[in-house]
C-alpha positions in Angstrom: 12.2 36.1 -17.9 12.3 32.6 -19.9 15.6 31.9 -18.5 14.7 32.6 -14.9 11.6 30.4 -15.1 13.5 27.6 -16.7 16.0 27.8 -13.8 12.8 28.1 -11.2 11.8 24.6 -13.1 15.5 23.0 -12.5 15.9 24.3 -9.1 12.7 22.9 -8.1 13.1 19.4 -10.0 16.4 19.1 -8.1 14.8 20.0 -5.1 12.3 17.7 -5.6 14.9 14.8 -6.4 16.9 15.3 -3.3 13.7 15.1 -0.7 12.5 12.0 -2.9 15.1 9.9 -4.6 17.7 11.2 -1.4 16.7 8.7 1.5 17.0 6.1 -1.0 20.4 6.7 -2.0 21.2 7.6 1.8 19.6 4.1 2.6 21.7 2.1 0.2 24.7 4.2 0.9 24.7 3.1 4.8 23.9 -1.0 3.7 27.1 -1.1 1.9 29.0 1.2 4.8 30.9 -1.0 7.1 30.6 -0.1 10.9 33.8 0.6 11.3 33.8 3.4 8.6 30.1 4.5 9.7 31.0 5.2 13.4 34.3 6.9 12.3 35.5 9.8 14.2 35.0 11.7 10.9 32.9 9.8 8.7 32.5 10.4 4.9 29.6 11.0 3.0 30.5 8.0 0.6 32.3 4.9 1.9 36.0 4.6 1.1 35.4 0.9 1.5 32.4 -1.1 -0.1 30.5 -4.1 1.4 27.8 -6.5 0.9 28.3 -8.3 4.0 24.7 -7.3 5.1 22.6 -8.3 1.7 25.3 -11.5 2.1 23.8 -12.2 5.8 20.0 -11.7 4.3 20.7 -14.4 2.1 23.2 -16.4 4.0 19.9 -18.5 5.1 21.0 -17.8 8.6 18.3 -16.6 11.6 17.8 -13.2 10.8 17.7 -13.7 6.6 15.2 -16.4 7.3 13.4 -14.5 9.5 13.0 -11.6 7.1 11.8 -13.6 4.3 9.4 -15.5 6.4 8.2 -11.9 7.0 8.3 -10.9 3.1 5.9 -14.0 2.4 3.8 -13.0 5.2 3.2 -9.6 4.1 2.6 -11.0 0.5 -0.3 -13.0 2.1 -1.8 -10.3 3.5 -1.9 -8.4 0.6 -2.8 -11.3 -2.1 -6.0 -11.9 1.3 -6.9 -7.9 1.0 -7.2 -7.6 -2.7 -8.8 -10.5 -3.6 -11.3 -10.0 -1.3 -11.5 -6.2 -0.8 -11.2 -5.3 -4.6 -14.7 -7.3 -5.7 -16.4 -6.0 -2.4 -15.4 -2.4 -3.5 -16.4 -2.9 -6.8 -19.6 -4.2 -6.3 -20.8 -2.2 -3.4 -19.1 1.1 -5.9 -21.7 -0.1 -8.2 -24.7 -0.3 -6.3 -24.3 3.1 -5.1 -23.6 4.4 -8.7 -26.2 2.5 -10.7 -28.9 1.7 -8.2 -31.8 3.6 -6.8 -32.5 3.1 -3.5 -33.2 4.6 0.1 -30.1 6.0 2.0 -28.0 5.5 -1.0 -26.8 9.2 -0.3 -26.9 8.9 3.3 -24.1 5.8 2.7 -22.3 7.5 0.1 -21.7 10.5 2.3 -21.0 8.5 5.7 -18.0 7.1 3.6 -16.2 10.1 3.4 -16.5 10.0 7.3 -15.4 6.6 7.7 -12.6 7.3 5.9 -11.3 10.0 8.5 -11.7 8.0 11.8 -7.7 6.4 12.3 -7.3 2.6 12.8 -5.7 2.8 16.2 -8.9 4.5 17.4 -10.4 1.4 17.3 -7.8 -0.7 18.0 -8.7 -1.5 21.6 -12.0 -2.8 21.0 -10.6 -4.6 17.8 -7.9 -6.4 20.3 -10.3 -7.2 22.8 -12.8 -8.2 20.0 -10.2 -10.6 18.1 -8.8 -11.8 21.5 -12.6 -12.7 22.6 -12.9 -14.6 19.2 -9.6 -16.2 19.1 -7.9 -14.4 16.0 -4.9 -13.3 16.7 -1.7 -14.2 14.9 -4.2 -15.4 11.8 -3.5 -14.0 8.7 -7.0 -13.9 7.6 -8.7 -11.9 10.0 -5.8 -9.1 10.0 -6.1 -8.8 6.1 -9.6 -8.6 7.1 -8.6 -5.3 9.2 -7.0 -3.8 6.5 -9.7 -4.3 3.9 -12.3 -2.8 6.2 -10.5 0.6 6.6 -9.3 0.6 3.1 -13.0 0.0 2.0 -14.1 3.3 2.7 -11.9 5.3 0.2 -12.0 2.4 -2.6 -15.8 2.9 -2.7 -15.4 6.4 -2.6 -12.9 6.6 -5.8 -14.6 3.8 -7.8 -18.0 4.7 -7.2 -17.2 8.5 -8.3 -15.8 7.3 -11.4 -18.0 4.8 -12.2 -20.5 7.7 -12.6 -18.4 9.3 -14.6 -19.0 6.3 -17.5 -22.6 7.4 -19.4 -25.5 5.0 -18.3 -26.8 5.1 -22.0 -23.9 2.6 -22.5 -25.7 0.1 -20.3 -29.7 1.3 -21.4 -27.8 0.3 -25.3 -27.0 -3.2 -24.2 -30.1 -3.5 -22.1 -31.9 -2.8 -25.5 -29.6 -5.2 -27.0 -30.6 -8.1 -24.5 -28.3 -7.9 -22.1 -29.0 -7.6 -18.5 -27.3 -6.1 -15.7 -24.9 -8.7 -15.0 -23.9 -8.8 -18.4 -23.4 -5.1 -19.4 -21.7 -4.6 -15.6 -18.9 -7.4 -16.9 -18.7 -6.3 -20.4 -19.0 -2.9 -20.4 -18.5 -1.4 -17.2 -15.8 -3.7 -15.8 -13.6 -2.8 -19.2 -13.9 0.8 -18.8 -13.4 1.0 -15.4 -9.4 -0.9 -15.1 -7.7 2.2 -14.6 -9.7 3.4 -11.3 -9.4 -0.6 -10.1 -6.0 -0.9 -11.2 -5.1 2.4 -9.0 -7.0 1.0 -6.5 -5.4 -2.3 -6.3 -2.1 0.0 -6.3 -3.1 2.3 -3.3 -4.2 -1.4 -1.1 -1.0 -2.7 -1.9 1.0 0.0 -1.0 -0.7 0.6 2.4 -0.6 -3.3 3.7 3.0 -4.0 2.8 3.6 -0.7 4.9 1.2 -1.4 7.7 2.9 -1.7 10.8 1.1 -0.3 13.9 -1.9 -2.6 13.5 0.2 -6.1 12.9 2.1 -4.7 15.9 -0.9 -5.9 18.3 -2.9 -8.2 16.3 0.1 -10.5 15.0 2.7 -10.6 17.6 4.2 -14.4 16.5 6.1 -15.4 14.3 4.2 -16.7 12.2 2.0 -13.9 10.8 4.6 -10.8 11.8 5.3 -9.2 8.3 8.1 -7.3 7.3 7.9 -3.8 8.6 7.8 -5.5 12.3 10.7 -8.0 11.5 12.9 -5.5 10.1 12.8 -3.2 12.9 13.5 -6.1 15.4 17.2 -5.7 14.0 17.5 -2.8 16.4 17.2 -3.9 20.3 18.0 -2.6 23.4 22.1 -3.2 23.1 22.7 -2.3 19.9 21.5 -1.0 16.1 22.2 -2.9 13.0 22.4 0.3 11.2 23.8 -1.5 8.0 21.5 -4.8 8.4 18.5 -2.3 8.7 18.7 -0.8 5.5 19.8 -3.3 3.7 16.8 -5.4 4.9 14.8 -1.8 3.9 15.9 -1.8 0.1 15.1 -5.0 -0.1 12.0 -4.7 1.2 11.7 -1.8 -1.2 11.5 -4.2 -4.4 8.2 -5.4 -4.0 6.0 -2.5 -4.2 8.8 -0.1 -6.5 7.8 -2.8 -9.5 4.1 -2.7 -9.1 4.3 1.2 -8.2 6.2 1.4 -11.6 4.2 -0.7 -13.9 0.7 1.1 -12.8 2.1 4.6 -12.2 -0.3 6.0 -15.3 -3.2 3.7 -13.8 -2.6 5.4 -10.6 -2.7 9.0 -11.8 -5.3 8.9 -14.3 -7.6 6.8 -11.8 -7.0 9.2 -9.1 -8.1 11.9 -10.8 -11.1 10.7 -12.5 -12.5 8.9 -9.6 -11.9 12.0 -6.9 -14.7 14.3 -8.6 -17.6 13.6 -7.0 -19.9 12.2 -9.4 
């Protein structure tokens, strides 16, 4: 019986490595396939014949490299806009419906969860015709400002949880002590609270580098179009960079595989402190 649940636990691991880690290596595999070999007659699982000639054409400086790193630094705007001003607003706002007393502070905390349900492209008519009206389109600014007010929802939601989770006789000590709320909020709660923020900052990253439905209407030049739109702009109507496309994909990949790496533990342990409802 120890043996066979030992085996269960490989089988399963391997399972799990193959739907994971799989598209990856499948991805890299095709960037370094020459056409020739990948519309064989009878192609091979790996390439009999290596090349770089697509990560060589991403950094050849020509149109389409230039293009996809105008893209890369476009998406890294969007997301340095989103967290620096949707992380403070989630905080804060996570706080007063933690800490303070006051009317509807239920009624707000519970519309949240229904917020967070409604999809984007619901709304994205009247958010077109609404940014069209206004003159916003192709701005960096106001489509950051898209993506921090549907990500709001669920940062509240997690940080507020797990701010209540931290016990207020912390704060009634340093009250005692002289401090007031804006002190004990920066020196007590703010410290106890990075892993919930840090996973937070994590999950908003994530989600705008991948967003690509909502830039799709609201940033159509070339100026704001991030990554996701560039990228698939390889493939047109005549033909399909297969090879160009993923090799523009694992690049692409970089970016959020470090930060997804360095607050992995930040992301788990945050998760599952601040989704108890406190």
């Amino acid at each position: 019986m120890k043996y066979a649940k030992k085996a269960g636990y490989i089988a399963a691991l391997i399972l799990f490595l193959i739907f994971t880690a799989g598209p990856f290596v499948w991805t890299f595999i095709i960037s370094i396939t020459p056409d020739h070999a990948m519309f064989a007659p009878t192609p091979e699982l790996l390439p009999g014949e290596v090349t770089f000639e697509n990560y060589k054409e991403l950094f050849s400086g020509g149109q389409r490299g230039s293009r996809f790193f105008e893209s890369m630094y476009n998406s890294l705007r969007a997301v340095a806009i989103t967290l620096c001003i949707g992380v403070p607003v989630a905080v804060m706002s996570a706080y007063a419906l933690s800490r303070m007393e006051f009317k509807g502070r239920k009624v707000i905390k519970n519309l949240l969860l229904i917020t967070m349900v409604i999809p984007v492209m619901a709304t994205i008519i009247p958010l077109y015709q609404m940014f069209a009206a206004g003159k916003m389109l192709d701005d960096i600014f106001w489509l950051s400002m898209v993506y921090v007010s549907s990500y709001l929802p669920m940062a509240v939601w997690l940080i507020s949880n797990y701010f209540a989770t931290i016990p207020e006789e912390l704060e009634e000590a340093a009250l005692i002590d002289g401090c007031g709320k804006f002190v004990s909020f920066f020196r007590i709660i703010l410290p106890l609270s990075y892993p919930i923020i840090l996973s937070v900052i994590l999950i908003m990253f994530l989600n705008t580098w991948s967003q690509f439905q909502i830039p799709l209407i609201l940033a159509s030049s070339m100026e704001t179009k991030p990554m996701a739109i560039v990228v698939s702009e390889f493939m047109t109507k005549d033909t399909i960079q297969y090879g160009l496309i993923a090799a523009a994909g694992m690049l692409a990949l970089i970016p959020p595989a470090l930060t997804a790496l360095i607050f992995r533990k930040y992301l788990i342990s945050g998760m599952t402190k601040g989704s108890v409802k406190g």
